[in-house]
C-alpha positions as a printed NumPy array, in Angstrom:
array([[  0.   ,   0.   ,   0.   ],
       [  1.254,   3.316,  -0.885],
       [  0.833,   6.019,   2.108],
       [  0.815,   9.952,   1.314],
       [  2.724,  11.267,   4.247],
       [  1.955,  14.84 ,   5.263],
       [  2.622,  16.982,   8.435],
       [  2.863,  20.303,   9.412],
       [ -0.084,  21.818,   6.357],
       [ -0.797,  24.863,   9.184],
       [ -4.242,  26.424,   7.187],
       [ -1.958,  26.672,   4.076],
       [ -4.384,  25.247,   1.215],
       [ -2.185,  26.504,  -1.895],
       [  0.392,  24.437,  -0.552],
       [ -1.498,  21.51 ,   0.162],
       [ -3.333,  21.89 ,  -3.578],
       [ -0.223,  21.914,  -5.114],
       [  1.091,  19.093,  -3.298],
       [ -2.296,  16.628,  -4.262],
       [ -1.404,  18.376,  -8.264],
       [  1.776,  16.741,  -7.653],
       [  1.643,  13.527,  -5.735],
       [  1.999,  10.148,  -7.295],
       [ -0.837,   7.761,  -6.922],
       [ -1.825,   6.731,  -3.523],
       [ -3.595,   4.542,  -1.304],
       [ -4.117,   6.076,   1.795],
       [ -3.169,   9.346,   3.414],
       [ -0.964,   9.504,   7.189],
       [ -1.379,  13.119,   8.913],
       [  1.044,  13.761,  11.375],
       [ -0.422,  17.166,  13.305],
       [ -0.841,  20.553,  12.616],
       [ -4.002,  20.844,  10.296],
       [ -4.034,  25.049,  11.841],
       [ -2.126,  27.837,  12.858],
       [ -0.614,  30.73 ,  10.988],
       [ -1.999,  30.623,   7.703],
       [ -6.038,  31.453,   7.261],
       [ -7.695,  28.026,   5.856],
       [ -7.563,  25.477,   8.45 ],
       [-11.373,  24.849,   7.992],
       [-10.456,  23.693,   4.355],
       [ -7.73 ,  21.682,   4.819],
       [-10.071,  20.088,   7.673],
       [-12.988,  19.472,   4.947],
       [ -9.961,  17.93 ,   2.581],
       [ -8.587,  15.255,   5.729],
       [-12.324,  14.171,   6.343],
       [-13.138,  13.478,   2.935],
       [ -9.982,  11.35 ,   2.248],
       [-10.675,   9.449,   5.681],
       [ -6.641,  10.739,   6.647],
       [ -5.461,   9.021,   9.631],
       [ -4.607,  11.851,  11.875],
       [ -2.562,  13.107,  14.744],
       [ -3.136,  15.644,  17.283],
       [ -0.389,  18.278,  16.951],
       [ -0.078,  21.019,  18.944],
       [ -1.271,  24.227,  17.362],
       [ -4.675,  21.534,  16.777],
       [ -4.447,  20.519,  20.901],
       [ -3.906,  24.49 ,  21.492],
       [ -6.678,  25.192,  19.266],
       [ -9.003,  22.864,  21.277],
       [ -8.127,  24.06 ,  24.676],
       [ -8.33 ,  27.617,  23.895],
       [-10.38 ,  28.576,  26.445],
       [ -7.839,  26.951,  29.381],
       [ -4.636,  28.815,  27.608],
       [ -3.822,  32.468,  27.538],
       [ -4.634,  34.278,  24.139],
       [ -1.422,  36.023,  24.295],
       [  0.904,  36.503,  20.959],
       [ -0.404,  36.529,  17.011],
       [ -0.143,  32.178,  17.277],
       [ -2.761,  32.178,  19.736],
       [ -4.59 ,  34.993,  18.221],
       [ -4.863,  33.307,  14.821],
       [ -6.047,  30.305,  16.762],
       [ -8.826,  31.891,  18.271],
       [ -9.849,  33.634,  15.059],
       [ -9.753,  29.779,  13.489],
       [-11.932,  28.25 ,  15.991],
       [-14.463,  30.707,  15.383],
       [-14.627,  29.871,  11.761],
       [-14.948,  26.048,  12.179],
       [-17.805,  24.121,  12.668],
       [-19.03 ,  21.482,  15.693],
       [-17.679,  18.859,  13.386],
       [-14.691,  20.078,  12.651],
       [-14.056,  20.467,  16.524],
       [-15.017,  17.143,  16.904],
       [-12.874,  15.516,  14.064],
       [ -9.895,  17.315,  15.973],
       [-11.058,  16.025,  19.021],
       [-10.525,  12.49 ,  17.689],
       [ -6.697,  12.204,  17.049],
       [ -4.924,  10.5  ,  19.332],
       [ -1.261,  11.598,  20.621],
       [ -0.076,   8.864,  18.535],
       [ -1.174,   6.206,  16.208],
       [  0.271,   2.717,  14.718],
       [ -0.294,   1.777,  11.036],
       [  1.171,  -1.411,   9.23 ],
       [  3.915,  -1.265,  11.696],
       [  5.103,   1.998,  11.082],
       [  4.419,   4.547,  14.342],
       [  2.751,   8.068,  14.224],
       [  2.975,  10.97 ,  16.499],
       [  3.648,  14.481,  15.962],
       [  6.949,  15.174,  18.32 ],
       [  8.569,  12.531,  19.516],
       [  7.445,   9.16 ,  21.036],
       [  8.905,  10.35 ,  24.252],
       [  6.827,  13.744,  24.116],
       [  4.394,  14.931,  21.347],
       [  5.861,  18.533,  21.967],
       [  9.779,  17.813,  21.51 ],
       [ 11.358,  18.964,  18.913],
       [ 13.525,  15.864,  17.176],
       [ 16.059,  17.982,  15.595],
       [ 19.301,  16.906,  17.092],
       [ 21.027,  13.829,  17.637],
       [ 20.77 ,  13.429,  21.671],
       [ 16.576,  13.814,  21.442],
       [ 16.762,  11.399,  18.229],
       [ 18.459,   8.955,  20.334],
       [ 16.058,   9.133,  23.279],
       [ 13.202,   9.191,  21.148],
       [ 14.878,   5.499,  19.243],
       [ 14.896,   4.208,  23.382],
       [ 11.118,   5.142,  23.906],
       [ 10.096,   2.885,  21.5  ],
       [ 10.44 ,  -0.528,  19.836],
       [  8.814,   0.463,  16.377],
       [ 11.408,   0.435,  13.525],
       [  9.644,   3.174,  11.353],
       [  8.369,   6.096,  13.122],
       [  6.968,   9.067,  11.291],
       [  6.787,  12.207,  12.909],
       [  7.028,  16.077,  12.31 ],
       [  6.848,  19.163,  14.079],
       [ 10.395,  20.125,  13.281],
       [  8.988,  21.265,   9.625],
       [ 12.667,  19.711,   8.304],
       [ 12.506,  17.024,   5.632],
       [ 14.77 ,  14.455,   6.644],
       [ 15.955,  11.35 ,   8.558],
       [ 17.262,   9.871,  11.331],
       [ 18.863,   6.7  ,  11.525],
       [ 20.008,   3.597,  13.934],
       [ 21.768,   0.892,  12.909],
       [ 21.305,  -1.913,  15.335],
       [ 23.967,  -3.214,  17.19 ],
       [ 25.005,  -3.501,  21.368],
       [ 26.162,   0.099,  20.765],
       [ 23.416,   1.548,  18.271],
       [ 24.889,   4.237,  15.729],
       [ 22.686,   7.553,  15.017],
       [ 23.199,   9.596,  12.19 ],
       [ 20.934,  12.319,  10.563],
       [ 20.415,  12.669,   6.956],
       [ 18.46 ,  15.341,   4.909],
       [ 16.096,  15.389,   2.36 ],
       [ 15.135,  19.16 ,   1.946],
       [ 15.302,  19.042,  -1.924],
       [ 13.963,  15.503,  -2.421],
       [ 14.985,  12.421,  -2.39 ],
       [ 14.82 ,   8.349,  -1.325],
       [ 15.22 ,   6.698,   1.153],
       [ 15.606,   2.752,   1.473],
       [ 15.574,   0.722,   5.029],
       [ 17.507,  -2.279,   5.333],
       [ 16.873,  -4.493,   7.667],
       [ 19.101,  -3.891,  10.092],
       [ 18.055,  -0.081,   9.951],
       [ 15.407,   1.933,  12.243],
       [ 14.503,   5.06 ,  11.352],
       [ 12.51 ,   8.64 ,  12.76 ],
       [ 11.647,   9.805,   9.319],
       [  9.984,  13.484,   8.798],
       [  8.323,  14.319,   5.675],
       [  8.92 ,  17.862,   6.111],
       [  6.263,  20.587,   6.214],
       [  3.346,  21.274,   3.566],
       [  2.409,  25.013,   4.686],
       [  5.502,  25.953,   6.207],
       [  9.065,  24.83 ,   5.687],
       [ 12.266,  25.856,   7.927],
       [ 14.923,  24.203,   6.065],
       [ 15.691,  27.263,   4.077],
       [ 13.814,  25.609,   0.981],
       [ 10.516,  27.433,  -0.099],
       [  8.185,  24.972,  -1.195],
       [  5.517,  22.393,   0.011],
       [  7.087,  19.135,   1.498],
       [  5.759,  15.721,   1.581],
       [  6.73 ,  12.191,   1.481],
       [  5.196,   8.581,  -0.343],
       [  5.813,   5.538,   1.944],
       [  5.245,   2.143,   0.735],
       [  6.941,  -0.731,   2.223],
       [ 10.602,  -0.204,   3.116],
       [ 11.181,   2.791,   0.27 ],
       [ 10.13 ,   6.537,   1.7  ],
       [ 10.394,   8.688,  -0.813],
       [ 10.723,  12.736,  -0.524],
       [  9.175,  15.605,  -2.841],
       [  9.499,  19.207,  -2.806],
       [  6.734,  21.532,  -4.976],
       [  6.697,  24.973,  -5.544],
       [  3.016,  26.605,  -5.554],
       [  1.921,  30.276,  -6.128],
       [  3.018,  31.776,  -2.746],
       [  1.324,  34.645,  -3.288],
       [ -2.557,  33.549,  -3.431],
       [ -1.433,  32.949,   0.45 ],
       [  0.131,  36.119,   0.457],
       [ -2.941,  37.777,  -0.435],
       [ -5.192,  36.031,   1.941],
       [ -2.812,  36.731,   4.801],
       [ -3.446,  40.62 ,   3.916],
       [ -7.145,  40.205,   3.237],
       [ -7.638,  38.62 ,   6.451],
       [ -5.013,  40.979,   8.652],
       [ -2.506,  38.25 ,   9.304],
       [  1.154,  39.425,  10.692],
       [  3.176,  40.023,   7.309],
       [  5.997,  38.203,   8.271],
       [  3.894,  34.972,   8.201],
       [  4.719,  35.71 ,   4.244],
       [  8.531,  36.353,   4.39 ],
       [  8.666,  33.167,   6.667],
       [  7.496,  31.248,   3.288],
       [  9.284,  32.83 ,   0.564],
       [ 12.682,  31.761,   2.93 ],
       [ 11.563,  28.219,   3.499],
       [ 12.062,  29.548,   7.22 ]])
């Protein structure tokens, strides 16, 4: 079965247009977090992940989102949450409400962070490393980080950890004696200095990554129509 892998879309629907435009065939789709925040159409890429049946998981601008009324609306993230929520409906709230922290699917293991902690960042080798010792799973997608790219462990009584990247593309093949924290990168907002929607195709032990450009200024213009910060803008033409 071939898997669509997507994290990190953040309202961004050019981005995730252009990345369905460009996708190879595939079976199923794997969400990794982050449907909202920063960019205005979270509602939309919600409508998309329901009608595909996406298996999801909770990320934390979508647990944020949910708890809203427990957190302080201080700063423009919060502020962009609150103006989301108000534009989504009962069953949107509810489809977030579903995802789970973390997920299992053909043997491979979801979560958003880390399987330590759904909010760490895995973008060193020392939390890579921890994150291999929290669990036994020998794919594990995650994202978060917004950086396309791998981390591996080769098996042994002393295991070896070593971080590759994939910001511009690329494949990547598992042997057997090979575990890996694999992050497809980030649909509506890179940080790996590459502008461009990221995303991944898994199918058995072959991950493959893709990088697509899209028209980055239809969300330019709907960050001014609806009074987002501008730098939300220069963040995407920097891939940062």
């Amino acid at each position: 079965m071939r898997h669509l892998v997507l994290s990190d879309i953040h309202g961004n629907w050019p981005a995730l247009e252009a990345v369905l435009q460009a996708a190879p065939p595939f079976d199923r789709v794997l969400f990794l977090g982050d449907a909202v925040g920063y960019y205005p159409d979270g509602d939309r890429v919600l409508d998309w992940l329901l009608e595909v049946g996406a298996e999801c998981i909770l990320g934390n601008h979508d647990a944020w989102l949910l708890a809203l009324d427990r957190l302080p609306l201080e700063g423009p993230v919060m502020e962009i949450l609150a103006w989301q929520r108000e534009r989504l409906s009962e069953e949107h709230l509810e489809f977030l409400a579903s995802w789970s922290w973390q997920k299992e699917v053909e043997g491979a293991l979801l979560v958003h962070g880390s399987p330590c902690d759904p909010f760490e960042y895995l973008d060193e080798l020392e939390p890579a490393r921890q994150a291999f010792a929290c669990t036994e799973a020998r794919l594990v997608f995650h994202g978060h980080t917004h950086l396309a790219g791998a981390f591996l462990e080769l098996a042994g009584p002393r295991p070896w950890v070593r971080y590759q990247r994939f910001a511009a593309g690329g494949e990547l093949r598992l042997p057997p004696t090979v575990r890996a924290l694999v992050n497809p990168g980030s649909v509506g907002q890179p940080r790996d200095r590459t502008p461009g929607a990221a995303f991944a195709l898994w199918e058995g032990d072959r991950v493959e990554f893709f990088r697509v450009d899209y028209p980055l200024e239809r969300v330019g213009q709907r960050i001014a129509e609806e009074g987002f910060p501008p730098w939300l803008y220069a963040r995407l033409t920097l891939g940062e």
